[in-house]
DSSP file (Angstrom, degrees, kcal/mol; ACC not computed):
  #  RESIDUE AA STRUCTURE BP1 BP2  ACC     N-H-->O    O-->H-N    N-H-->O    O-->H-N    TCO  KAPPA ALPHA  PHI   PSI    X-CA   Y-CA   Z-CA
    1    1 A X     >        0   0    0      0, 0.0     4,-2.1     0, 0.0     3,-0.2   0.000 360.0 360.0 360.0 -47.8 -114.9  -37.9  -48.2
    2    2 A X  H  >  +     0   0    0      1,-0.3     4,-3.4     2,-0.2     5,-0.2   0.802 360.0  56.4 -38.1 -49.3 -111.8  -38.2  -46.3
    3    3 A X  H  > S+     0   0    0      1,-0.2     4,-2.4     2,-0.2    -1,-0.3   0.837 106.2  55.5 -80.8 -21.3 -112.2  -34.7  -44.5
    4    4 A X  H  > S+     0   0    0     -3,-0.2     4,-1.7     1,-0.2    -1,-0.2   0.998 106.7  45.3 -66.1 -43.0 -115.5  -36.0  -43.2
    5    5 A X  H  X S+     0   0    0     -4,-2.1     4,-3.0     2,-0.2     3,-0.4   0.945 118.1  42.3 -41.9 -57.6 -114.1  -38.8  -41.7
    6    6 A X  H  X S+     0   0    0     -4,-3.4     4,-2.0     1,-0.2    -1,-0.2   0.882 112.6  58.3 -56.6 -32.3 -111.2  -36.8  -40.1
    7    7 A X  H  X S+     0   0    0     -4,-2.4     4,-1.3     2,-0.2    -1,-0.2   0.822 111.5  40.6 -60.9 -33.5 -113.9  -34.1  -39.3
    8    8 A X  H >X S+     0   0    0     -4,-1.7     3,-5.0    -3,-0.4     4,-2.3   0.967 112.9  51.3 -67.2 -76.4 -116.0  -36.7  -37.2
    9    9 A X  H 3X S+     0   0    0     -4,-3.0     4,-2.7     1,-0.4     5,-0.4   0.725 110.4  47.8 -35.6 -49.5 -113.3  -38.4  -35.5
   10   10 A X  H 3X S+     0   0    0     -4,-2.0     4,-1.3     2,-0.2    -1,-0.4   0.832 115.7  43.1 -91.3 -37.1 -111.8  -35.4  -34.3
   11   11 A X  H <X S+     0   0    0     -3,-5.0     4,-2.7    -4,-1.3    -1,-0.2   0.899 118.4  48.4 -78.8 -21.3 -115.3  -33.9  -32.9
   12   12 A X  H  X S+     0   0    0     -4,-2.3     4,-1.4     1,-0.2    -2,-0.2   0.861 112.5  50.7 -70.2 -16.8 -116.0  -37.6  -31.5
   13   13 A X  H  < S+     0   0    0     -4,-2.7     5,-0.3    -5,-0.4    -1,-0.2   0.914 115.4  38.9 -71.3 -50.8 -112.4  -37.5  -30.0
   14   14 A X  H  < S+     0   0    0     -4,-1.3    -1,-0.2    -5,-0.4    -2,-0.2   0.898 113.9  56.9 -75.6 -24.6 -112.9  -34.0  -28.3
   15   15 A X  H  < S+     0   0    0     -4,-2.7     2,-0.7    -5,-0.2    -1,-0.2   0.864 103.9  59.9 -82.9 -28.1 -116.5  -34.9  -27.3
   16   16 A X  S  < S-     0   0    0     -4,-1.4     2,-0.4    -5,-0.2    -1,-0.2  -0.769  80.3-127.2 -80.7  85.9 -115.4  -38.3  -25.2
   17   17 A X        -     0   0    0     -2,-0.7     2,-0.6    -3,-0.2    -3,-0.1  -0.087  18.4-158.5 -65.6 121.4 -113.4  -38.4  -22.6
   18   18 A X        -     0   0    0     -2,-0.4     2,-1.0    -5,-0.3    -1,-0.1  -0.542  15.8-126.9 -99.8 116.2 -110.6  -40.4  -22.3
   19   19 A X        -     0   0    0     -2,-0.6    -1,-0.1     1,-0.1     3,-0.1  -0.379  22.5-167.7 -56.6 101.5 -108.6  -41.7  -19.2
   20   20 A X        -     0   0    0     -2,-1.0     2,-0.2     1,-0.1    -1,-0.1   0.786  55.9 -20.7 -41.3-121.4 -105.0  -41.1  -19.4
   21   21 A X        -     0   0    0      0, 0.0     2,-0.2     0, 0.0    -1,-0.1  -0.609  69.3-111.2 -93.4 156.2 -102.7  -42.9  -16.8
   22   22 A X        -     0   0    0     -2,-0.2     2,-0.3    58,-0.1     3,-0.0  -0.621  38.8-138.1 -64.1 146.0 -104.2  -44.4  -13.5
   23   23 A X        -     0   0    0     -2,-0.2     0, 0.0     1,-0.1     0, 0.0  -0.844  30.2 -84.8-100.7 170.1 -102.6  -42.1  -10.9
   24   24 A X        -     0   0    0     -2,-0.3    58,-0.2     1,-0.1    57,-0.1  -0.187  46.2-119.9 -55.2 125.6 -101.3  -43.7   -7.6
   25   25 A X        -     0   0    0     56,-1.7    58,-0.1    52,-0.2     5,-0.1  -0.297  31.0 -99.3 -63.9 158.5 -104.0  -44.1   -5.1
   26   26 A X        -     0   0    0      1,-0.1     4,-0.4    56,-0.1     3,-0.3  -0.117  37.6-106.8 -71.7-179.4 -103.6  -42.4   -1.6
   27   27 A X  S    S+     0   0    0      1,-0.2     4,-0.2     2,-0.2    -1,-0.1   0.684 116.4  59.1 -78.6 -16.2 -102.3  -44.5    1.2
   28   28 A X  S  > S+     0   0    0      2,-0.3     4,-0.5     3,-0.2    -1,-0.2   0.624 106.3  45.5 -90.9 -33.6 -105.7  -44.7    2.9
   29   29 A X  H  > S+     0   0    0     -3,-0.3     4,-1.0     2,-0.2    -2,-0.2   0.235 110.7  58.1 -85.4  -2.3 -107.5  -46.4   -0.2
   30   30 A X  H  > S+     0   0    0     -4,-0.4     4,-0.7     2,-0.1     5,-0.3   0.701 104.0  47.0 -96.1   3.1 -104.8  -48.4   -0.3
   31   31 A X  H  > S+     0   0    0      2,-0.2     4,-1.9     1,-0.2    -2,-0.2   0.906 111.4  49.3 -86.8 -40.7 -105.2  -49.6    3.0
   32   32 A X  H  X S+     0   0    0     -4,-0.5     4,-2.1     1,-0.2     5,-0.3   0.881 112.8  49.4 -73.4 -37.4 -109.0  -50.3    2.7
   33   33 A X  H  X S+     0   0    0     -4,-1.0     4,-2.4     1,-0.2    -1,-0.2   0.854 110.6  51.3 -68.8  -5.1 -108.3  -52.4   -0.8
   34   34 A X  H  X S+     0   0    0     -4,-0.7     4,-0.9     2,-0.2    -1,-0.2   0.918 108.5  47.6 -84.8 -43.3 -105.8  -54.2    1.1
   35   35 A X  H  X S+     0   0    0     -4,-1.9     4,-1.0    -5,-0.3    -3,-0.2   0.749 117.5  49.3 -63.8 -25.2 -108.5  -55.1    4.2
   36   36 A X  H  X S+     0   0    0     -4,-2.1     4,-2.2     2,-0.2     5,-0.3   0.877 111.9  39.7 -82.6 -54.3 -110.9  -56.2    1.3
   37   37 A X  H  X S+     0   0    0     -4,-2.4     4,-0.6    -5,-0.3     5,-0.2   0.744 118.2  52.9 -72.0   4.2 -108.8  -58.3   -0.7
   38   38 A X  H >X S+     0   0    0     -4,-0.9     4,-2.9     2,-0.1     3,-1.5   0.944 116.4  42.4 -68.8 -52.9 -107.4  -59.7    3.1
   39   39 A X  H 3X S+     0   0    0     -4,-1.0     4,-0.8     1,-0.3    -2,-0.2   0.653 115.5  44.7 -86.2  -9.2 -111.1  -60.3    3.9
   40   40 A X  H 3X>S+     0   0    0     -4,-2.2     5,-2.0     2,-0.2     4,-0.8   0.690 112.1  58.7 -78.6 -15.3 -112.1  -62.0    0.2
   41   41 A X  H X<5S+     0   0    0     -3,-1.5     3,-3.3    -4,-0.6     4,-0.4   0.917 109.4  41.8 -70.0 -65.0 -108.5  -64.2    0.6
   42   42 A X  H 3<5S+     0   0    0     -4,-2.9    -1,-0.2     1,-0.3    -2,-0.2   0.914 108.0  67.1 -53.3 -41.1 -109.8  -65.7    3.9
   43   43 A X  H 3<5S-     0   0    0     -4,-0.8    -1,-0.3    -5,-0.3    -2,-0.2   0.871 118.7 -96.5 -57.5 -17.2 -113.3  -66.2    2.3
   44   44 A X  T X<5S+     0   0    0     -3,-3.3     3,-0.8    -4,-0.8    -1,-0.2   0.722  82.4 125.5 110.9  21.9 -112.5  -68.6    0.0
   45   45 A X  G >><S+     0   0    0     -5,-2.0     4,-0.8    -4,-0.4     3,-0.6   0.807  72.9  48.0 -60.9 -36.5 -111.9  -66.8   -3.2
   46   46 A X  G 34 S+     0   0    0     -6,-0.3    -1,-0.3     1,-0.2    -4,-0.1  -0.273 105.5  58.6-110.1  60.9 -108.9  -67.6   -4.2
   47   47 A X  G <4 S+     0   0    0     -3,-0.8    -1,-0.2    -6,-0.1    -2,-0.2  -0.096 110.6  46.9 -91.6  -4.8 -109.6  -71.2   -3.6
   48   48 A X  T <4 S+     0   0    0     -3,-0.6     3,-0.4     2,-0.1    -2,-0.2   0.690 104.3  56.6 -93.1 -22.9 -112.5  -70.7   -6.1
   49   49 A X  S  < S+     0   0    0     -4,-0.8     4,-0.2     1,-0.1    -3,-0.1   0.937 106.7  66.6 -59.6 -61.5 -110.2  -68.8   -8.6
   50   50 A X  S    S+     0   0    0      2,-0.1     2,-0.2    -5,-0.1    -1,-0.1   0.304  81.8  83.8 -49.1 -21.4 -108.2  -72.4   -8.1
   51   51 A X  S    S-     0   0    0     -3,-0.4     2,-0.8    -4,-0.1     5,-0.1  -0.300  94.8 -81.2 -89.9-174.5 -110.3  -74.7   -9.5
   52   52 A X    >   -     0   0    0     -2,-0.2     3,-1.3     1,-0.1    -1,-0.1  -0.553  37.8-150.8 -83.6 111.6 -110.8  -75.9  -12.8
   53   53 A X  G >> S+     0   0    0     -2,-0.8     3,-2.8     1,-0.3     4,-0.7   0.929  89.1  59.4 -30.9 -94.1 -113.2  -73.4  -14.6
   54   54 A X  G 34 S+     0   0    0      1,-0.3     3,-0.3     2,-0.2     4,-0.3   0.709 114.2  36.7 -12.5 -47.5 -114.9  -75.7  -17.0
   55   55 A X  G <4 S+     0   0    0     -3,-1.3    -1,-0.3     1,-0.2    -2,-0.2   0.024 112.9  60.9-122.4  52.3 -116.3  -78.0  -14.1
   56   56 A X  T X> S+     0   0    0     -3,-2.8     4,-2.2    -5,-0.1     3,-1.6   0.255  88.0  84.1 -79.8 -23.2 -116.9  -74.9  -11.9
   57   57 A X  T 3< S+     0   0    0     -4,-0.7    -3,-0.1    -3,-0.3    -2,-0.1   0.788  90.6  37.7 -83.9 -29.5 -119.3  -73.4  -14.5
   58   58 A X  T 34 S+     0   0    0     -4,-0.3    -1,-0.3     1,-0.1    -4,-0.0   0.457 117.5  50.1-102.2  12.0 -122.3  -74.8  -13.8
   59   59 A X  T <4 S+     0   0    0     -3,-1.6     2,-0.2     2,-0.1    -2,-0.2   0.483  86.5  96.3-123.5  -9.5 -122.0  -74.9   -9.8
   60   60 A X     <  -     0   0    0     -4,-2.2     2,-0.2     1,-0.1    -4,-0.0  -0.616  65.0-136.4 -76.2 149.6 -121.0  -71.6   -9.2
   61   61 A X     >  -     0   0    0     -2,-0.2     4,-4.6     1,-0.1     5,-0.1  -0.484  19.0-112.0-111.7-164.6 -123.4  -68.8   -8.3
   62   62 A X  H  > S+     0   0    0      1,-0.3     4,-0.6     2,-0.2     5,-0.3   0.951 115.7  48.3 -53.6 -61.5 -124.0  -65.4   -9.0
   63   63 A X  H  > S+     0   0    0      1,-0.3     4,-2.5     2,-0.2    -1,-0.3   0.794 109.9  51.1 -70.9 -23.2 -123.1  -64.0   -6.0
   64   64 A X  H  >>S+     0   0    0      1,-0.2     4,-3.5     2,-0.2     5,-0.5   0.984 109.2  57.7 -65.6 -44.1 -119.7  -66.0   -5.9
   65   65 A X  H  X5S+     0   0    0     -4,-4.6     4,-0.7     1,-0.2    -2,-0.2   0.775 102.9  50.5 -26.8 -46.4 -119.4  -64.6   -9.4
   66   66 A X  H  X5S+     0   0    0     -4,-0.6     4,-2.9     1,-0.2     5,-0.4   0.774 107.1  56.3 -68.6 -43.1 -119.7  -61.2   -7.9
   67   67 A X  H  X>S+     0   0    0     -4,-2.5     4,-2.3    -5,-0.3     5,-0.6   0.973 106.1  44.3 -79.5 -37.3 -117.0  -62.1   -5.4
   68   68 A X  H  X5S+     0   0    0     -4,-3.5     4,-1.8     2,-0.2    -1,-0.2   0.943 117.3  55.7 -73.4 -19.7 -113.9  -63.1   -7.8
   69   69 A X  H  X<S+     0   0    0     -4,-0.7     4,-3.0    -5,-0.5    -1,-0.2   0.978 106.3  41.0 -47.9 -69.9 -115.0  -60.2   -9.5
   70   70 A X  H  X5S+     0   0    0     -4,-2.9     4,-2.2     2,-0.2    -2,-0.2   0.914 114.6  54.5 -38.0 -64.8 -114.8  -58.1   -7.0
   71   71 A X  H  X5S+     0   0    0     -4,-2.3     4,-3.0    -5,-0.4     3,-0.4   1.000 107.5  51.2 -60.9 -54.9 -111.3  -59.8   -5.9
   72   72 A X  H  X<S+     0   0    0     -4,-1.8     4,-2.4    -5,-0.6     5,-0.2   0.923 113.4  47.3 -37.4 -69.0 -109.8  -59.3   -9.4
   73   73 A X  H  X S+     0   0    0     -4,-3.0     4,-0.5     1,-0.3    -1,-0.2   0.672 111.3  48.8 -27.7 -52.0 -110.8  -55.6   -9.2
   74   74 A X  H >X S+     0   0    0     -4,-2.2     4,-1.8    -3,-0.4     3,-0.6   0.789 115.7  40.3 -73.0 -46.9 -109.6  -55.2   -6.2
   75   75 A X  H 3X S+     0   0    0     -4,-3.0     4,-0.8     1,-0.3    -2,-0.2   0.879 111.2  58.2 -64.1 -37.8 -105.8  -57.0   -6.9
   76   76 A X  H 3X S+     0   0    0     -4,-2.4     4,-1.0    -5,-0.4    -1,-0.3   0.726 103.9  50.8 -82.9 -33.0 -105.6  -55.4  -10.1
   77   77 A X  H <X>S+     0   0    0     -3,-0.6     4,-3.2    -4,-0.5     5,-1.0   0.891 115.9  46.8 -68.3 -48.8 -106.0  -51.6   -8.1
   78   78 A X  H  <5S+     0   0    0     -4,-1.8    -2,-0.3     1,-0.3    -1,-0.2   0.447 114.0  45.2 -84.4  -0.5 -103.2  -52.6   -5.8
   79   79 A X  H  <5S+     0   0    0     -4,-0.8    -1,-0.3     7,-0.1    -2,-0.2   0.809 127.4  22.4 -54.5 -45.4 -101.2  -53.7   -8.1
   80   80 A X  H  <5S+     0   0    0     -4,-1.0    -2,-0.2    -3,-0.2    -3,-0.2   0.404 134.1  35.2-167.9 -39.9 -101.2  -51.4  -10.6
   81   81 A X  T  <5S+     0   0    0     -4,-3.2   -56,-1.7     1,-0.2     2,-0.7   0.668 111.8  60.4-107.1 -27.7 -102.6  -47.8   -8.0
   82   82 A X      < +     0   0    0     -5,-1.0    -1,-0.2   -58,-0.2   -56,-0.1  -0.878  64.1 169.0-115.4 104.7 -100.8  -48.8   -4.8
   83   83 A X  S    S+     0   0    0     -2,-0.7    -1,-0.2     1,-0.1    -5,-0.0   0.525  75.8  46.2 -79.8 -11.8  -97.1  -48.9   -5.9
   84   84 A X  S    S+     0   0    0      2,-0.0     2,-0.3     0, 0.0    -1,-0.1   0.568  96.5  89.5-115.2 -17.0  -95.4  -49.2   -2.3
   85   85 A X        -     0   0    0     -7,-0.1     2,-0.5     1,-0.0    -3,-0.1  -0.590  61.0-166.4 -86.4 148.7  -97.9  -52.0   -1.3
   86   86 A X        -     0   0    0     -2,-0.3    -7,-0.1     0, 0.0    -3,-0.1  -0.841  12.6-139.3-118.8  95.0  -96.8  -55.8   -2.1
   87   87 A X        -     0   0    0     -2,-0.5     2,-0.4    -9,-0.2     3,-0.4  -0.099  20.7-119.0 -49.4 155.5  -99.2  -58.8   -2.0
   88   88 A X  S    S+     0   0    0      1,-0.3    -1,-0.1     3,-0.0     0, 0.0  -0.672 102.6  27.8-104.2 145.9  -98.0  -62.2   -0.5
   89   89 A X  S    S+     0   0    0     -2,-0.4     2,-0.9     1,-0.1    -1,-0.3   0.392  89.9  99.8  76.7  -0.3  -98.3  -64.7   -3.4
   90   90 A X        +     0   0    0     -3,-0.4     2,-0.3     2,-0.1    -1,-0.1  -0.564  47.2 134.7 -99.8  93.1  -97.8  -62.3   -6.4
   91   91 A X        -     0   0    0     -2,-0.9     2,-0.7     0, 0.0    -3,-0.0  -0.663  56.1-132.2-100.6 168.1  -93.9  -63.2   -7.0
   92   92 A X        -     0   0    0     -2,-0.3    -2,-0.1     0, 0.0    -3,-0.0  -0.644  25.1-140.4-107.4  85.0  -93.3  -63.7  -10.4
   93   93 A X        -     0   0    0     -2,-0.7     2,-0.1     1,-0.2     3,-0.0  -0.059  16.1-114.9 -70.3 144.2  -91.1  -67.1  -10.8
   94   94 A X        -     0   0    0      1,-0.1     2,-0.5     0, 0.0    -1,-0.2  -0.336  36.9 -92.4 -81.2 166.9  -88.5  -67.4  -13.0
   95   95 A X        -     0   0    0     -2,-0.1    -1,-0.1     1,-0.1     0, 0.0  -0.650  47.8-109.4 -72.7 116.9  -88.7  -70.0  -15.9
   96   96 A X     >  -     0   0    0     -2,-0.5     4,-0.6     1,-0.1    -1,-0.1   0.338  26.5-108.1 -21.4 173.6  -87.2  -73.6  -15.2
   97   97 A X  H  > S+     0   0    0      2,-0.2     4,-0.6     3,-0.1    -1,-0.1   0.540 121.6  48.6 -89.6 -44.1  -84.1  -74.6  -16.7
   98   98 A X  H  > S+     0   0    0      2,-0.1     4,-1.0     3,-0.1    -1,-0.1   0.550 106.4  54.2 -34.5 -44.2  -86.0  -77.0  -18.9
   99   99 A X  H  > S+     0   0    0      2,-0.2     4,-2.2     3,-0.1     5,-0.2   0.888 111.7  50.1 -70.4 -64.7  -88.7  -74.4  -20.1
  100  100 A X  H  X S+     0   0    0     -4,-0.6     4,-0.8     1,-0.2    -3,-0.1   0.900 109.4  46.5 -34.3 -53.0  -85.7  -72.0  -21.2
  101  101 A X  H >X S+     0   0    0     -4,-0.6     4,-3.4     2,-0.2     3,-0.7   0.924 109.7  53.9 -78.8 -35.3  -83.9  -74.6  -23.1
  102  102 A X  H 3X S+     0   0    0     -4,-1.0     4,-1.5     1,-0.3    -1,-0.2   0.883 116.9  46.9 -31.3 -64.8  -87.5  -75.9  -25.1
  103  103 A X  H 3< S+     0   0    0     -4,-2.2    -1,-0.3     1,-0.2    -2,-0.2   0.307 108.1  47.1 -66.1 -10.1  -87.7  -72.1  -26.0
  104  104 A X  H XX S+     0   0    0     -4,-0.8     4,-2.0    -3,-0.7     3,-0.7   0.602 112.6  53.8 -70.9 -32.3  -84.5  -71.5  -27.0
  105  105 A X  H 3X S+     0   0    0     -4,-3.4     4,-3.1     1,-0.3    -2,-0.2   0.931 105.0  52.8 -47.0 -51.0  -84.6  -74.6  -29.2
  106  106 A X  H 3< S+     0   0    0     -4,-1.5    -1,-0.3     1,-0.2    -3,-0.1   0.584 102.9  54.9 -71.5  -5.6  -87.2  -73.8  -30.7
  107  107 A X  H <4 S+     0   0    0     -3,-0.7    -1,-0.2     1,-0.1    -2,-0.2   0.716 107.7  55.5 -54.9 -58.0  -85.9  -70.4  -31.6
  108  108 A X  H  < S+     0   0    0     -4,-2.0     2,-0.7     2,-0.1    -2,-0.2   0.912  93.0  70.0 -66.9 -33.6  -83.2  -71.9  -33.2
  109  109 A X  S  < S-     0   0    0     -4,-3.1     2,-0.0     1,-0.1     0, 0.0  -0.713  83.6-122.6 -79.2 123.2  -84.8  -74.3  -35.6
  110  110 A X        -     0   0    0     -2,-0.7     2,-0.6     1,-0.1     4,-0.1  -0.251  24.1-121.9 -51.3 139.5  -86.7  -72.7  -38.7
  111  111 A X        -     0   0    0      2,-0.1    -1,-0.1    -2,-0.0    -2,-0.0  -0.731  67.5  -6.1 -75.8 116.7  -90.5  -73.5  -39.1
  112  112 A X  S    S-     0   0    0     -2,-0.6     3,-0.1     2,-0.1    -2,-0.0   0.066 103.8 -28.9  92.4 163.8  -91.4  -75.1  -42.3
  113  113 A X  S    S-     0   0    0      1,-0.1     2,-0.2     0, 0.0    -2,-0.1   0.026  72.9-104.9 -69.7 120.6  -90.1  -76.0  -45.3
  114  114 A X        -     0   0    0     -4,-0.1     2,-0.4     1,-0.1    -1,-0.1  -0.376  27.8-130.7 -67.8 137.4  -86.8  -73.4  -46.6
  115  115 A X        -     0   0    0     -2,-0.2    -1,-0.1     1,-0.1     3,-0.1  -0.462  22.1-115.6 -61.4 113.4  -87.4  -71.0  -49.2
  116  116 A X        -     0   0    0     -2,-0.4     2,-0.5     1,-0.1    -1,-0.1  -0.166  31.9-112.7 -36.0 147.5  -84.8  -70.9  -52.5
  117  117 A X        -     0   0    0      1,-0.1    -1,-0.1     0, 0.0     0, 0.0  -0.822  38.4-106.2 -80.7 141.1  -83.0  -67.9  -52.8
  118  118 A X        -     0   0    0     -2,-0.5     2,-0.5     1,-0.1    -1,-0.1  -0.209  38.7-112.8 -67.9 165.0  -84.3  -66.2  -55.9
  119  119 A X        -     0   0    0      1,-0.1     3,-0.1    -3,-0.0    -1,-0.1  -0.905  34.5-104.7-103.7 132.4  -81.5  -66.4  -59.2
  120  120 A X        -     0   0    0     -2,-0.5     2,-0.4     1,-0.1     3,-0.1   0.091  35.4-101.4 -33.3 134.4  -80.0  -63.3  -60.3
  121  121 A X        -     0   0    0      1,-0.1    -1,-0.1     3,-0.0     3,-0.1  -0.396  41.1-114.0 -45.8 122.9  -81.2  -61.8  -63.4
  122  122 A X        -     0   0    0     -2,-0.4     2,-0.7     1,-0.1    -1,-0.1  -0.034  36.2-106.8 -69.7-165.2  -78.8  -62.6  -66.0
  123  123 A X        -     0   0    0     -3,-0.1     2,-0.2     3,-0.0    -1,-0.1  -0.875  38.3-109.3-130.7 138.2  -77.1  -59.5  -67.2
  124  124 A X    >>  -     0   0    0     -2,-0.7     3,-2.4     1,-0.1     4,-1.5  -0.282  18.4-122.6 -79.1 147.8  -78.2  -58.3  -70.7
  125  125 A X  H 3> S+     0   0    0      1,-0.3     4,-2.5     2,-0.2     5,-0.5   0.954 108.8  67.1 -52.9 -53.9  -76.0  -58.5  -73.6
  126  126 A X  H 3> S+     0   0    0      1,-0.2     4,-1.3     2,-0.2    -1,-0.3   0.733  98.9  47.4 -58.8  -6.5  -76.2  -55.1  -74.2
  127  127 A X  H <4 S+     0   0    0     -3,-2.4     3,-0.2     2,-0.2    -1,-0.2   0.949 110.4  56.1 -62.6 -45.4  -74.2  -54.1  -70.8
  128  128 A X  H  < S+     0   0    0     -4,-1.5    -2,-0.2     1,-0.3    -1,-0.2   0.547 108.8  47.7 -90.0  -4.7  -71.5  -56.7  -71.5
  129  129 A X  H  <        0   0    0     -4,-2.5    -1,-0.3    -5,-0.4    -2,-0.2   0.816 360.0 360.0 -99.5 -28.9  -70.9  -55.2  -74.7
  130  130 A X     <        0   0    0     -4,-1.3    -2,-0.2    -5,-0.5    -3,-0.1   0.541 360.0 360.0 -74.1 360.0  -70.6  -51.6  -74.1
């Protein structure tokens, strides 16, 4: 039963093909994703990314759908395919001074109630006499 399993997997393995690593995009496709996400910033996408999801959901339409879609796609290639290009507005900020200490506290303090340490076995007469 075992070897079938292994037998499958290994013809379904060879039969699919599977994407390694992204490789880096040329300089030229990164220059057109860069001139589409310029020209979705200035449309107003990521002022639609900005609101609150929940009472967006039933006033957005399809085709705006299409466009933050599209914009994700697009951020997510340059980011990830264009290694020498940098987008304005993804810096990564460090964690307050407040946040840190919250999360180190909590680190420190155990969750929930402490566990006994179990007691040794006592030691059976017959070692302690021989």
């Amino acid at each position: 039963m075992r070897f079938g399993t292994v037998f499958i997997g290994l013809i379904l393995s060879a039969a699919i093909p599977v994407r390694g690593s992204a490789k880096p995009l040329t300089s030229e496709a990164c220059v057109r994703l860069v001139n589409e996400h310029d020209t979705l910033s200035r449309g107003g996408v990521e002022k639609s990314l900005a609101r609150d999801p929940a009472g967006e959901r039933d006033n957005i339409k399809a085709e705006q759908l299409a466009l933050i879609e599209r914009f994700l796609f697009i951020e997510s290639q340059i980011r990830f395919r264009c290694p020498a290009v940098k987008l304005p507005g993804l810096k990564i900020t460090p964690p307050s001074k407040a946040r840190t200490a919250k999360v180190r506290k909590n680190r420190s303090q155990p969750r929930g109630p402490s566990i006994p340490l179990p007691k040794r076995k006592p030691a059976s007469s017959a070692k302690r006499a021989g």
